[in-house]
C-alpha positions in Angstrom: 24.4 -115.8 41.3 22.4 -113.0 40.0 19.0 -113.5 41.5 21.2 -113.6 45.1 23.1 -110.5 44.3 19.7 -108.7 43.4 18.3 -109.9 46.7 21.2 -109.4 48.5 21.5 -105.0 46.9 17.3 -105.1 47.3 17.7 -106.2 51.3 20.7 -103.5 51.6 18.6 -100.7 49.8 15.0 -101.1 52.0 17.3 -100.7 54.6 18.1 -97.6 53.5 15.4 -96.1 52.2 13.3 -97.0 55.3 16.5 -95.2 57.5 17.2 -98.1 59.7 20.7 -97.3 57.9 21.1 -93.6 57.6 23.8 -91.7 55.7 27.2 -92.3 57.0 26.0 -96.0 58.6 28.4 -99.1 57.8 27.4 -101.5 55.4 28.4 -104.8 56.7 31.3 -106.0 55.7 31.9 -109.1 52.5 32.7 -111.2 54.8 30.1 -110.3 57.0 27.9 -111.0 54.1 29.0 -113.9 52.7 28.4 -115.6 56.1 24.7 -113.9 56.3 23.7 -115.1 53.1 25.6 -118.4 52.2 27.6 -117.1 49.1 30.3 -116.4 47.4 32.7 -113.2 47.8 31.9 -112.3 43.9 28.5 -111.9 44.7 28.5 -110.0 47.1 31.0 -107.8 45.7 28.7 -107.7 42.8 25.6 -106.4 44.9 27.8 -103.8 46.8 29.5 -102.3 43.5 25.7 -101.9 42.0 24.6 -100.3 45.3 27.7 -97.9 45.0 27.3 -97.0 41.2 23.7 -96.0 42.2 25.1 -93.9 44.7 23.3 -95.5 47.6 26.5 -96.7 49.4 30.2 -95.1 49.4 32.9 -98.3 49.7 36.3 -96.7 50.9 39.6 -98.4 51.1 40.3 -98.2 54.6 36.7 -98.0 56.4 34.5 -100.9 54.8 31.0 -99.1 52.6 28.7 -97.0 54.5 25.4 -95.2 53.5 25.8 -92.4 51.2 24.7 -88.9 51.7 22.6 -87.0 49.2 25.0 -84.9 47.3 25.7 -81.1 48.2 24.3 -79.3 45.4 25.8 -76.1 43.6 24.4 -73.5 41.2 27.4 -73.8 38.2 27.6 -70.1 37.7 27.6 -69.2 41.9 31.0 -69.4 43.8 30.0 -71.5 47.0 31.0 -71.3 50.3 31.7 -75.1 51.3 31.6 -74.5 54.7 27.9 -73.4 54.4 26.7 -75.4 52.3 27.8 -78.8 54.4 26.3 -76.9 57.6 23.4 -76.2 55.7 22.6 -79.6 54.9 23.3 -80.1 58.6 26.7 -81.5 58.8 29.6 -80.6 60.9 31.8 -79.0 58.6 35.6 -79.8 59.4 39.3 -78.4 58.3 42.3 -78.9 57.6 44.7 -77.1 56.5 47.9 -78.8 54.6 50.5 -76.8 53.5 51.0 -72.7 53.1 53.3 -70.6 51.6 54.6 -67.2 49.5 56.3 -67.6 46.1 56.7 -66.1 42.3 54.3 -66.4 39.9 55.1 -68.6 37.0 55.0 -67.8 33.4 51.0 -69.0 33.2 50.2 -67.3 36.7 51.2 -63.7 35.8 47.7 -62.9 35.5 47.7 -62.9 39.3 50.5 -60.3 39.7 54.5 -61.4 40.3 53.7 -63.2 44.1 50.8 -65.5 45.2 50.1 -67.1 48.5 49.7 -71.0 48.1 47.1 -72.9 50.1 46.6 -76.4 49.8 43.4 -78.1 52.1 41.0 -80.7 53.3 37.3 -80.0 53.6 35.2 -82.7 55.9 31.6 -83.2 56.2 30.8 -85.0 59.2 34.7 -85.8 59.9 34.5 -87.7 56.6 36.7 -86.2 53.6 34.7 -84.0 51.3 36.9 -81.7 48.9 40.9 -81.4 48.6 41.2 -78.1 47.3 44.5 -76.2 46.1 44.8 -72.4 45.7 46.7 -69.5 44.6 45.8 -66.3 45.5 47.1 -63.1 43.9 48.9 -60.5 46.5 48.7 -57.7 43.7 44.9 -57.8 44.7 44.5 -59.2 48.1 48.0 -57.8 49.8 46.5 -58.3 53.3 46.2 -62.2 52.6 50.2 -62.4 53.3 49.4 -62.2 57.1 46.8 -64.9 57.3 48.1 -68.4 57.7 44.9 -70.1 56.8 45.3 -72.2 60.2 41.5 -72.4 61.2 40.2 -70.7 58.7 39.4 -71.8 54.6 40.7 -69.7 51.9 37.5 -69.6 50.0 35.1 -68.3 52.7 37.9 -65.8 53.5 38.0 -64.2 49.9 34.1 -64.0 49.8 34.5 -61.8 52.7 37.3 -59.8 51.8 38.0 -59.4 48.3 34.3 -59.7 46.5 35.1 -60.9 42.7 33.8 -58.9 39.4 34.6 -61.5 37.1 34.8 -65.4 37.2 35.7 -68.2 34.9 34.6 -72.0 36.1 35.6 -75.2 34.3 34.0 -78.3 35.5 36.0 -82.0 34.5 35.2 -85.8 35.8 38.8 -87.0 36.9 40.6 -90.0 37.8 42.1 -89.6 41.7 45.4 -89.7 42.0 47.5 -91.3 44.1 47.5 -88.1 46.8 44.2 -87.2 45.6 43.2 -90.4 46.8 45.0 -90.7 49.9 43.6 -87.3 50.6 40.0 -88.4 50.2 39.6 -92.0 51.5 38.9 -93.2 47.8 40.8 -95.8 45.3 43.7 -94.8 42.9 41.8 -94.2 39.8 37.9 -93.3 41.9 35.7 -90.9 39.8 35.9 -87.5 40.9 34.2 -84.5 39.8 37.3 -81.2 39.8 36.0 -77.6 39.7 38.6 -75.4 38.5 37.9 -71.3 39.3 39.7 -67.9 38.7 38.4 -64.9 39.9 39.4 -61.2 39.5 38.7 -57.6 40.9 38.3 -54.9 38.4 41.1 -56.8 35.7 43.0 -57.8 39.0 43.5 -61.7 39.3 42.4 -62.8 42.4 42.5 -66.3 42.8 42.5 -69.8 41.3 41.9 -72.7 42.9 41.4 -76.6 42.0 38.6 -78.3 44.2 38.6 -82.1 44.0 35.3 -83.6 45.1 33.9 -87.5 45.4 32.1 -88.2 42.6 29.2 -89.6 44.8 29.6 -86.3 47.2 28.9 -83.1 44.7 27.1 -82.1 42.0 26.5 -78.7 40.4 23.1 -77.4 38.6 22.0 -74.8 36.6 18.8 -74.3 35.1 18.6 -72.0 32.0 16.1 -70.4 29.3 16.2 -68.9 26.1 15.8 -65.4 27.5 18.8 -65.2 30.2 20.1 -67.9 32.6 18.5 -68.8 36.3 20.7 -70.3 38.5 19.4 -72.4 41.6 
């Protein structure tokens, strides 16, 4: 069985490579396999699950596998825009946005003044689910986010407009999707996926914090440093 499910991830990954299966291409299916090359389901299961560990396929619950896209990269220490950086990599950027509302702040939210606007959305890349994101966002700071619903527009590109930051705080964690996370995003209850948590503030003001949920295979961030001062790219 393992020579076949080498041969089987080899033929898969020339194909590939050569781009006679771009990114976002459907991998045939196990069955679809399994009658190609004479086998049983574990092997090919075996194959595909190497392919997707290398992040050369993406195997979602409802669509079948499909070619991977190289991952969106992200200096650590910037605050990105998603919607540029999926157009700049030349993919339709799409969103959604899933609930919005006004409320208190809770005891560990004062930092953002006594009301915040909550935002909760879907980024897509090429109509294919890219980043849930949640957000609060301080009106002590930003009073003239109460009249925007967030409809067509995404929170984050909207603040870098509007309400430059002074002062940021990231923290970066590999998590388990949940149950809505991975509704959200096409994946499997317990799929790795990389979480960027951010807060921002103006002058001592809070502005914002928001969780970003990514696919594991769909986002990485970088940073390159030296002794002297850090160099972000």
């Amino acid at each position: 069985m393992s020579a076949l499910h080498r041969r089987i991830g080899a033929d898969i990954e020339q194909r590939i490579r050569s781009g006679e299966w771009p990114p976002g291409a459907r991998v045939p299916t196990e069955a679809e396999l399994q009658a190609q090359y004479g086998c049983a389901r574990m092997t090919v299961s075996r194959a595909l699950t190497d392919l997707s560990a290398r992040g050369l396929i993406l195997r979602r619950r409802r669509a079948g596998s499909v070619v991977a896209r190289p991952p969106v990269h992200s200096a650590v220490l910037d605050i990105p825009d998603i919607a540029a950086e999926i157009e700049a990599r030349g993919m339709a950027y799409g969103y959604e946005r899933l609930d919005h509302g006004v409320r208190t702040t809770r005891p560990d939210e004062a930092w953002l003044g006594e009301r915040v606007v909550t935002v909760s959305c879907l980024h897509r890349a090429d109509g294919a689910p890219f980043a849930l994101e949640r957000r609060l966002i301080g009106l002590a700071a930003t009073p003239e986010v109460e009249g925007e619903p967030f409809e067509t527009v995404a929170p984050g590109g909207w603040l870098l407009r509007r309400a430059p930051w002074t002062d940021a705080e990231h923290r970066i964690a590999a998590v388990a999707a949940d149950r809505e996370t991975a509704l959200r995003l096409d994946l499997s209850p317990g799929e790795a996926c990389l979480r960027l948590e951010r807060r921002t503030w103006i002058d001592g003001l809070g502005v914002t914090w928001a969780w970003q949920t990514f696919p594991g295979q769909a986002y990485d961030l970088v940073a390159r440093f030296s002794p002297a001062r850090p160099e972000t790219r």
